[in-house]
N, C-alpha and C positions, 0 to 999 in steps of 0.2 A: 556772911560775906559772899560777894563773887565768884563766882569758878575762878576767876582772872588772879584773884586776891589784889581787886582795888579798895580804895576807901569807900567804896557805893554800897548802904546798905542792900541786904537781900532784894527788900520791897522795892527800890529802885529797877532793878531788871527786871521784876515782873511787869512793873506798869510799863518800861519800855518794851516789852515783846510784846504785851496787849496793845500798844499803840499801836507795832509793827507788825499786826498778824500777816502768817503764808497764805502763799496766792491761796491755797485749796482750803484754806480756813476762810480767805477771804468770798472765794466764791460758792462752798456753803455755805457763809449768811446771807449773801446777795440770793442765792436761789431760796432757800428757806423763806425771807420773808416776804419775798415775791409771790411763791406759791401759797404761801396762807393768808395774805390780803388780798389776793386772785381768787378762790375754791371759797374764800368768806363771803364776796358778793354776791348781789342779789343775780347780776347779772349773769353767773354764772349758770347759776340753775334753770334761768330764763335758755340761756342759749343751750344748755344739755337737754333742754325739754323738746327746742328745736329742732334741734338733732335727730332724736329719735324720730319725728315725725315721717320719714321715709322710711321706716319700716312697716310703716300702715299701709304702704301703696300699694306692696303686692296683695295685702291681704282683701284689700278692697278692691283689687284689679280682679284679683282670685274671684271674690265673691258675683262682682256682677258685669265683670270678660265671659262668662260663659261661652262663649261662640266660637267659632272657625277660625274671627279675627284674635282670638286670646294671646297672647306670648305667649312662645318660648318660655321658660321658664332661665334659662343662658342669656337670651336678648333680654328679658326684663331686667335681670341683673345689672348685665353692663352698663346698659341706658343709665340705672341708676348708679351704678361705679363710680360712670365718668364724669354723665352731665349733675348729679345732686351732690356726690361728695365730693367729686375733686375739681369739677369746676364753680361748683357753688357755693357748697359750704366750707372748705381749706379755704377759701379767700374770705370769706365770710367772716371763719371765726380770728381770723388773722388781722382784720379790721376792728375786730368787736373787741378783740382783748388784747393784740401786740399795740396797737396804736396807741392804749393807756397807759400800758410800762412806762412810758418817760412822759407822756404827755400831761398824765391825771398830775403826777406830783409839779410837772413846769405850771399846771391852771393852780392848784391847791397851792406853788409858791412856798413847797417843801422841797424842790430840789437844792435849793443852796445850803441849806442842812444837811441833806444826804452826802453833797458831794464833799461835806467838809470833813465826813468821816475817812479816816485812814484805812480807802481803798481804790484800787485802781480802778479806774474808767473803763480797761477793756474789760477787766474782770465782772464790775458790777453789772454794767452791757450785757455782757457771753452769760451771767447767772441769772439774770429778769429772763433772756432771751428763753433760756432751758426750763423754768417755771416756767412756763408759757408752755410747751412742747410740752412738758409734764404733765399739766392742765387738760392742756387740746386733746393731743392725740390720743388718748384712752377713751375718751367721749367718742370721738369720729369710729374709732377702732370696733368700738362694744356696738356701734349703732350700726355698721357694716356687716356685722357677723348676724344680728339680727335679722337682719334687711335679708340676709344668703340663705338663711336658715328659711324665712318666710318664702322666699321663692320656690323655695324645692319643694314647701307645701302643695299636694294635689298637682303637681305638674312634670314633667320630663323637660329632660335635658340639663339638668342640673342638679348635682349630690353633692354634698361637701363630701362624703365617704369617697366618691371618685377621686382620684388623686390626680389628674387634669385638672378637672372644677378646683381642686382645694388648691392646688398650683395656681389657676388663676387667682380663688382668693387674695392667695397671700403676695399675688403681683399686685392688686390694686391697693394693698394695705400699704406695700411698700411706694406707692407711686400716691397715696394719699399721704401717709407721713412727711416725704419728699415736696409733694404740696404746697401742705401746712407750712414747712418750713422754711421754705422761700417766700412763701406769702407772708409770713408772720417775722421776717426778717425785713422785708422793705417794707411793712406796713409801721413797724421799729424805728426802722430810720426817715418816716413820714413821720413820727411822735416826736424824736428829735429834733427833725428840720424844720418843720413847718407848726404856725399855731390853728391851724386849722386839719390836721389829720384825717381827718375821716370823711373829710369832703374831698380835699386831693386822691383819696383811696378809692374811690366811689370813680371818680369820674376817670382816674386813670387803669384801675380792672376792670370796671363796669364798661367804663366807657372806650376808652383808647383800645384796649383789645378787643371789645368787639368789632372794633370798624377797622383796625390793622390786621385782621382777621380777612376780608374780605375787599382790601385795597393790594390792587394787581401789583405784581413784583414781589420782593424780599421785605417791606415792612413789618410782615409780621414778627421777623428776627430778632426784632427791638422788645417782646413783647417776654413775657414770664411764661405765657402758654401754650407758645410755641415748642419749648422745652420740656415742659410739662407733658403737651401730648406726642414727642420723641420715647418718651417713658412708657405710655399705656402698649398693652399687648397689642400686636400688629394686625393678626388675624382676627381680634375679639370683633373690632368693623373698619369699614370701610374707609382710609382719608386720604387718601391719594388726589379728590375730586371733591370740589366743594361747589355746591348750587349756590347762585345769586339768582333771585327771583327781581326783578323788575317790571316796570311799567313796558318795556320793549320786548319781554322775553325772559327766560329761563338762560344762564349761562355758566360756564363750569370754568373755573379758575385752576390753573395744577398748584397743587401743594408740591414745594421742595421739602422733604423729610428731612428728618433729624437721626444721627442714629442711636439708639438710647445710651451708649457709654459718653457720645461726645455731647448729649443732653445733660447727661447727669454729673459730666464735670463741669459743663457750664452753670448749671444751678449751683452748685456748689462755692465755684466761684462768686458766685451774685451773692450765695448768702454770708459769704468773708466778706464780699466788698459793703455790702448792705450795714453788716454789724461793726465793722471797723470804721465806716462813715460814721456811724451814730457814735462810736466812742471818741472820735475826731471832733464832732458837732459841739459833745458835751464841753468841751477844750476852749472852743473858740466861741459859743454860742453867749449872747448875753440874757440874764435872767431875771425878772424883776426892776431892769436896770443895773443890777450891779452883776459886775465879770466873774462869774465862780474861778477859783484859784483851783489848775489842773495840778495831776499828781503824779 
């Protein structure tokens, strides 16, 4: 019988708690089977092989830089910090794999079975979102440490033993993680919103920020990477001044800085509003033609 002492057999309550599982039950299954139909694809390994490929750079800069003009062995690092991990590849794999969390199963026409299970919308949202971050950032993370280690090969100005250098390390790991997860948060709510994902993603990282990047005034504000580069170390280079090269001439645009706490609450915010939109989408969005019943 009941704890209650109703007339409901045992069996009864059990299948009703299975129906009603807790949030934190609910959102280790949502993460669980996100993260093992994610790490099961092909495309996974495709995109980890990726990854790694910038840690060949120093070794090949190494090999045949021989000269006067060789890096730093600090400057080659950053270069690749900034521009290969955190402006290239955090959005990169943010397209390749958040854009499919909701999107693969709306094409495959398995989301309206999903959403008929007895779970919440933000929850199963916040658990795809975190596979995902589970996924990514150990790839980007192990392919950085690589990348740091190869530098310091044959070169000065950079030791992970120095505890500067290793300081900065672990500033860009934190400012790649950071990233990824803003990247991989509206690239989310481009799987949700739209049936085309990974072309809206393309043209509005690829493309909107690079030219809000270099259009005079405050548009850049509007952008993910502006906040982003609030984040990177100050001193690591230069961005107070940005070169436009033209057909007229050479011209310097001022950058208005960011300053990294009021960066890093801004992302943060984008990535609530990003992932709360997507659980909102799932609510009102039509599927197949027919209206999934929210919960």
């Amino acid at each position: 019988m009941s704890p209650n002492n109703t007339a409901e057999p045992d069996i009864l309550w059990a299948q009703r708690g299975a129906i009603q599982p807790g949030l934190l039950q609910q959102f280790r299954a949502s993460v669980a089977h996100s993260f093992i139909i994610m790490t099961r694809r092909r495309r996974f390994a495709l995109a980890a092989a990726l990854t790694f490929l910038p840690a060949l750079v120093p070794i090949m800069e190494s090999f045949f830089g021989r000269s006067v003009y060789a890096l730093m062995a600090s400057e080659l690092f950053t270069r690749l910090a900034e521009k290969l991990y955190i402006d290239l590849l955090s959005p990169l794999l943010g397209l390749f794999f958040a854009t499919m969390l909701i999107a693969e199963d709306v094409e495959l026409r398995t989301i309206n079975y999903i959403l008929t299970r007895p779970i919440r919308r933000g929850i199963w949202v916040l658990g795809r979102f975190t596979a995902f971050l589970l996924a990514a950032a150990p790839i980007l993370l192990v392919s950085l440490a690589i990348t740091a280690v190869a530098c310091s090969v044959e070169r000065q100005g950079f030791v992970l033993s120095n505890f500067t250098d290793l300081k900065l390390f672990f500033h860009y790991v934190a400012v790649q993680t950071i990233a990824l997860a803003a990247y991989g948060a509206f690239s989310l709510f481009l799987g949700a919103l739209t049936k085309r994902p990974i072309v809206y993603g393309v043209l509005l990282i690829y493309g909107w920020q690079r030219v809000a990047a270099f259009v005079p005034g405050v548009v850049d504000f509007l952008t993910i990477q502006k906040y982003i580069d609030g984040l990177k170390p100050v001193l690591a280079t230069q961005r107070n001044l940005v070169e436009i090269q033209t057909a007229l001439g050479t011209f310097q645009r001022e950058v208005f800085a960011v300053g990294a706490v009021k960066a890093l609450v801004v992302l943060l915010v984008l990535i609530g509003l990003f992932l709360g939109a997507s659980a909102l989408s799932l609510r009102t969005r039509e599927f197949g033609g027919d209206k999934t019943a929210g919960s």
